[in-house]
N, C-alpha and C positions, 0 to 999 in steps of 0.2 A: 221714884216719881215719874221719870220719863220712861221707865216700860208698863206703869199702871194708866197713863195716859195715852200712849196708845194699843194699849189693849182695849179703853174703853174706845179709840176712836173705832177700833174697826169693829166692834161689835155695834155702834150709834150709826154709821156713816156707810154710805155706798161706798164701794172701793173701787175708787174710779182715778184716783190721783197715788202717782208712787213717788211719795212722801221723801223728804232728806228727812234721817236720822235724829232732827231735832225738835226740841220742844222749844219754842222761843219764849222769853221773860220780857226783853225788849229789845227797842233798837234808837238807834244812834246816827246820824251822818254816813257813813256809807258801810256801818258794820251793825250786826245782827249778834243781841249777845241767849244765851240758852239758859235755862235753869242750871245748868251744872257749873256756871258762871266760864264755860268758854264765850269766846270772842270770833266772829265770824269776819271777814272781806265780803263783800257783797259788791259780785259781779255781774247778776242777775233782774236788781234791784226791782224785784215783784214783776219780773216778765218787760223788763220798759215802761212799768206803770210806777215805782219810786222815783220819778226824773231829779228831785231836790232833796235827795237822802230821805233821810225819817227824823222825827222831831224836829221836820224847819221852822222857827218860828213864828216868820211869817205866816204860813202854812197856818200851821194851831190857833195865831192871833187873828186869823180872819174866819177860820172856824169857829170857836169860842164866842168871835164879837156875831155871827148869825144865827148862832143857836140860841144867845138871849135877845136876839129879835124873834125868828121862829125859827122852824127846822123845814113843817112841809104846809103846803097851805092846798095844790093842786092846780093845774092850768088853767081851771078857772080866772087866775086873778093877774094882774100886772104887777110883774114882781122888779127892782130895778137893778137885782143882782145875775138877774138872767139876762137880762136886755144890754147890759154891759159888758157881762162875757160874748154874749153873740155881735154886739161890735166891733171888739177884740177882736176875734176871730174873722168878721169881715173884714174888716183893718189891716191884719195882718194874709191874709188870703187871697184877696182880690175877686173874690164873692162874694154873694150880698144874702143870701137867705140861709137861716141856720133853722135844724130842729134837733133837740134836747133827748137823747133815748138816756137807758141806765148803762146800755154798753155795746160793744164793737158790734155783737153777731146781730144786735137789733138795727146797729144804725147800718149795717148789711141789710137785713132785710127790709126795713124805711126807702133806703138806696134803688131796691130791685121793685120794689110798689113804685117810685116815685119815676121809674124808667118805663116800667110797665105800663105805666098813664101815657105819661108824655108818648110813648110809642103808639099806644094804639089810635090816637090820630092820623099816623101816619099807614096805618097796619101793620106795626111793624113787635114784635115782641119776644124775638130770639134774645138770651142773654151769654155770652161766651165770657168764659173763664180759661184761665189758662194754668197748667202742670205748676205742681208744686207748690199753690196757695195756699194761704191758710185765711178763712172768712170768719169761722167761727164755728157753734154747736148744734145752730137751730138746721129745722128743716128747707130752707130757703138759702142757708150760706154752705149747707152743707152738698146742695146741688152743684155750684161753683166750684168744687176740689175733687178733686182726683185722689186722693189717700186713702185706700181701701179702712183701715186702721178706726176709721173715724166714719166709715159710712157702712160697715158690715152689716146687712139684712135690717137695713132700718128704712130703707126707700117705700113706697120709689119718691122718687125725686120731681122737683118741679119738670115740667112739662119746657119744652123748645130751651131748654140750657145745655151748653158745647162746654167742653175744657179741650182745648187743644194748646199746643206746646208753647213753652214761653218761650218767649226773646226770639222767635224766628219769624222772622217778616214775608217770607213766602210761608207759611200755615194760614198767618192772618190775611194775607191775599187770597189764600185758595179757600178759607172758610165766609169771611165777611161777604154780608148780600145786603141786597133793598130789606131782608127782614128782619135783619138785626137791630136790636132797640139799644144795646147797650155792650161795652167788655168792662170786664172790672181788672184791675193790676195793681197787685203790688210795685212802686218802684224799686225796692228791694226786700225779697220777701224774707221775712224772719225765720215762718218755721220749713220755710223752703230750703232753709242753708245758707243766708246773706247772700244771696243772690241776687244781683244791679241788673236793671232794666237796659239797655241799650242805646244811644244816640240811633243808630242805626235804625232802631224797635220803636222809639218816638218818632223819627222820620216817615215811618210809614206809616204809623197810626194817623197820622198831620194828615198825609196825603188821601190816606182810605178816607177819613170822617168828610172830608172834601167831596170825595165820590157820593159816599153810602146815606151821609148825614145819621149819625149813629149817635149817641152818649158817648163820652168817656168819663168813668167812676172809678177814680182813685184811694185804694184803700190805705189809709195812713194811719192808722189804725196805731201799729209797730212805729212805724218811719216821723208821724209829727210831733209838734211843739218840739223842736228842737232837736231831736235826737240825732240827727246826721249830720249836723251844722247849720243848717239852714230853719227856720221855725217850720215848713213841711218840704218833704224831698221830691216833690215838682219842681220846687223852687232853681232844682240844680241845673235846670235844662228851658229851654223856653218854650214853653206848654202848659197851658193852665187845664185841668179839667171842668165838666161840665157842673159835675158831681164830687167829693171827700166826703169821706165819714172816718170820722175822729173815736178813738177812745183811752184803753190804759193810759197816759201821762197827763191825758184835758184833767183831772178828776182832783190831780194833787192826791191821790193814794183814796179817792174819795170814788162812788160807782157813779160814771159819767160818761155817753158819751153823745156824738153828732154827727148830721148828713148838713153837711155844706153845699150851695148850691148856687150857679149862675142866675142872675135876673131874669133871663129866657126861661127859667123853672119856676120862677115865682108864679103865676097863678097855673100850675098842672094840678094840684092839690084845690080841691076846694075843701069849704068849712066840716066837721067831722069827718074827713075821707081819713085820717090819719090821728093816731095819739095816743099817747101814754099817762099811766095814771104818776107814776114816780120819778118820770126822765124831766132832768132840769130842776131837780132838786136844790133848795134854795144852799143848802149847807154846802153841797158839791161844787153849784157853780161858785159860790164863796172861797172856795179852796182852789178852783179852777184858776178865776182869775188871779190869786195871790199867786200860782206858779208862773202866771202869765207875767205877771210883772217882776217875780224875780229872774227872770227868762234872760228880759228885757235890760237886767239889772248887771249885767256883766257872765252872766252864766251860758249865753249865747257865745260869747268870744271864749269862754273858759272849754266848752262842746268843740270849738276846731282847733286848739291849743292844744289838747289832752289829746283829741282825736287826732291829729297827726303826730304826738310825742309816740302815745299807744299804737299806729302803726309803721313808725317805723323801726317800733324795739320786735315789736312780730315779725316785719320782713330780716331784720337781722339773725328773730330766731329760726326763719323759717330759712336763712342762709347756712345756720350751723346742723340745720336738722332734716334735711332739702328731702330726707329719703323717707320721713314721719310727717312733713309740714309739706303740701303740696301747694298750698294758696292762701292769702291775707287778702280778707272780702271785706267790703262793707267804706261805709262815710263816716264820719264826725265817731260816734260814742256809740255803734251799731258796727260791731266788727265780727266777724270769725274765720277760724283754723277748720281748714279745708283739711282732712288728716287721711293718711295712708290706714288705717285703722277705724274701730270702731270709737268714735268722742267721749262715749259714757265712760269707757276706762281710765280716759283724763278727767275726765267731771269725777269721778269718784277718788279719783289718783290728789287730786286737787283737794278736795273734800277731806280727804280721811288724813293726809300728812299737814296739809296746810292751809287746814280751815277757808278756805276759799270757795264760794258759791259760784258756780256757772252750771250752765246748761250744754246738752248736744240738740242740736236741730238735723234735720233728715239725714239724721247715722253717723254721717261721719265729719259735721262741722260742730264745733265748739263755738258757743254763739258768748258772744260779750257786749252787756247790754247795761252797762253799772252806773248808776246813779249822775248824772249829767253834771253833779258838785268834786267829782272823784279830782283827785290832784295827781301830779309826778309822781309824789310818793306811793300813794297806793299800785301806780302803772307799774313801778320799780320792783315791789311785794310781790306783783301777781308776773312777771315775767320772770325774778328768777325762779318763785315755783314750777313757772313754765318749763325751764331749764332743768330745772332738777327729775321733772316726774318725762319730760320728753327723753333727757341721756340715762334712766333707770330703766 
């Protein structure tokens, strides 16, 4: 079954994705089970985009109750399940205008039109990015990154956009001018390695947009609804930006995502300058906000409970293993193993003895990104595999 299945995928399917070994049947709270009726750990949890495990019920009961209202009707109409999650989310945000895309790389490029406006008032329409992000696939977020890997012979690329180096605040001094419209940051980038933005690196940012009068666009794409402790990881410093765009966890496992936006951006957009035919789907945002309220619901304090039990069983491993384990990155349920080696050897080490799901992010971090319901138990699972597959 599972070698006739993907024999047909790769003869159907671009082969653009390198697939784990398995076919899946279903899943469950924070484990994935296969046709061959193994049982997976799910460490992964759909890239940051499972945040309430699989089959929450909530989840399904709010899906189920909008698909027998409708599924899609079109922005044409006033719908009151969208208009409630963009409350939600200004509520929770301290922003006041939301727009509905189907996913991260759109509300990227939403983000980079909605700066590009607002700048050229002022003439201003440089966009700078920095080392090591990751925006997404399209031609507009793929200007933004630096990773050969993901831009090879497919340019050129948008016009006046910079990546210069993250976290150093003399770059961003010696690049920032009067033309700059915008920078975009991860607060800690995912596929950059878990990598944490800087007090030091918001300090100056504070101080240039003082000078420059510039945007700041925070991609939280990876980093919101919860996943570092806080419902977005601005929240951990005191700095709001201008700009977020939301997506994998907004969706509840559903394709959703957002450009959040200060009331100084509400009218940059006028009527048709912007829009989607399928963003803000009524079943997604239905799914949305049922993650939002089990969020809400205890599973926020459960994110820095777990997230500090999970890192301080890593620092102890990275205490026994100090010459393989170089560094424990990351906040709340967003963590990785900095490793003297290459990660996929763990991601597969994990994989193949001990059914466990993780990924490697840029080479050499083990990225851990599991389900925002995981408990002790399962921390306990996945640390002493750690132990096992790190002293073999």
């Amino acid at each position: 079954m599972r070698a006739e299945l993907i024999q047909k995928e790769q003869k159907s399917i671009f082969q653009t994705y390198k697939r784990f070994p398995i076919v899946v049947e279903k899943a469950e709270g924070c484990y994935i089970f296969d046709k061959d009726g193994s049982k997976y750990l799910d460490f992964l949890a759909g890239i940051a985009v499972n945040s309430m495990g699989y089959a929450h019920p909530k989840i399904i009961a709010a899906i189920e109750e909008q698909v027998h209202k409708y599924m899609h009707l079109s922005n044409y109409f006033y719908q009151d399940v969208q208009i409630e999650l963009a409350e939600k989310l200004c509520e929770k945000s301290g922003l006041s205008r939301v727009f509905f895309s189907n996913s991260g790389t759109e509300a990227i490029e939403g983000a980079i039109k909605l700066a590009r406006r607002w700048g050229s008032a002022y003439k201003k329409n440089e966009i700078i990015a920095f080392s090591g992000g990751f925006h997404g696939r399209t031609l507009g977020a793929l200007s933004i990154m630096d990773k050969p890997v993901y831009k090879d012979k497919m340019g050129p690329f948008i016009e006046n956009s910079k990546i210069i180096e993250y976290n150093n605040p003399d770059e961003l001094k010696k690049h920032i001018s009067d033309g700059t419209a915008a920078i975009f940051f991860e607060y800690i980038q995912g596929e950059g390695g878990i990598s944490s933005v800087s007090e030091e690196f918001i300090q100056s940012v504070k101080e240039l947009k003082k000078k420059y009068n510039f945007l700041v666009v925070a991609d939280e794409i990876q980093t919101g609804i919860g996943r570092t402790g806080k419902f977005f990881a601005f929240q951990h410093f005191d700095f709001t930006p201008d700009i977020m765009t939301l997506s994998k966890a907004l969706g509840g496992g559903l394709p959703l995502g957002a450009i959040l936006a200060g009331e100084h951006l509400a009218n940059v957009w006028e009527r048709t300058m912007h829009g989607t035919t399928l963003g803000g789907n009524a079943v997604a945002c239905a799914a949305g906000l049922a993650t939002i309220n089990a969020l809400e619901d205890g599973v926020l304090e459960n994110v820095n409970k777990i997230g500090d039990y999970l890192k301080s069983k890593l620092i102890d491993l990275q205490k026994k293993h100090s010459d393989k384990v170089l560094e424990v990155r990351g906040k709340g349920l967003m963590q990785g193993l900095f490793l003297s080696f290459d990660a996929a050897k763990l991601v597969n080490s994990l994989l193949e003895k001990h059914k466990i799901l993780t990924n490697a992010a840029s080479g050499k971090v083990l990225r851990l990104v599991p389900p925002l319901i995981i408990s002790e138990k399962e921390v306990d699972i996945l640390v002493e595999a750690l132990e096992k597959c790190l002293a073999e």
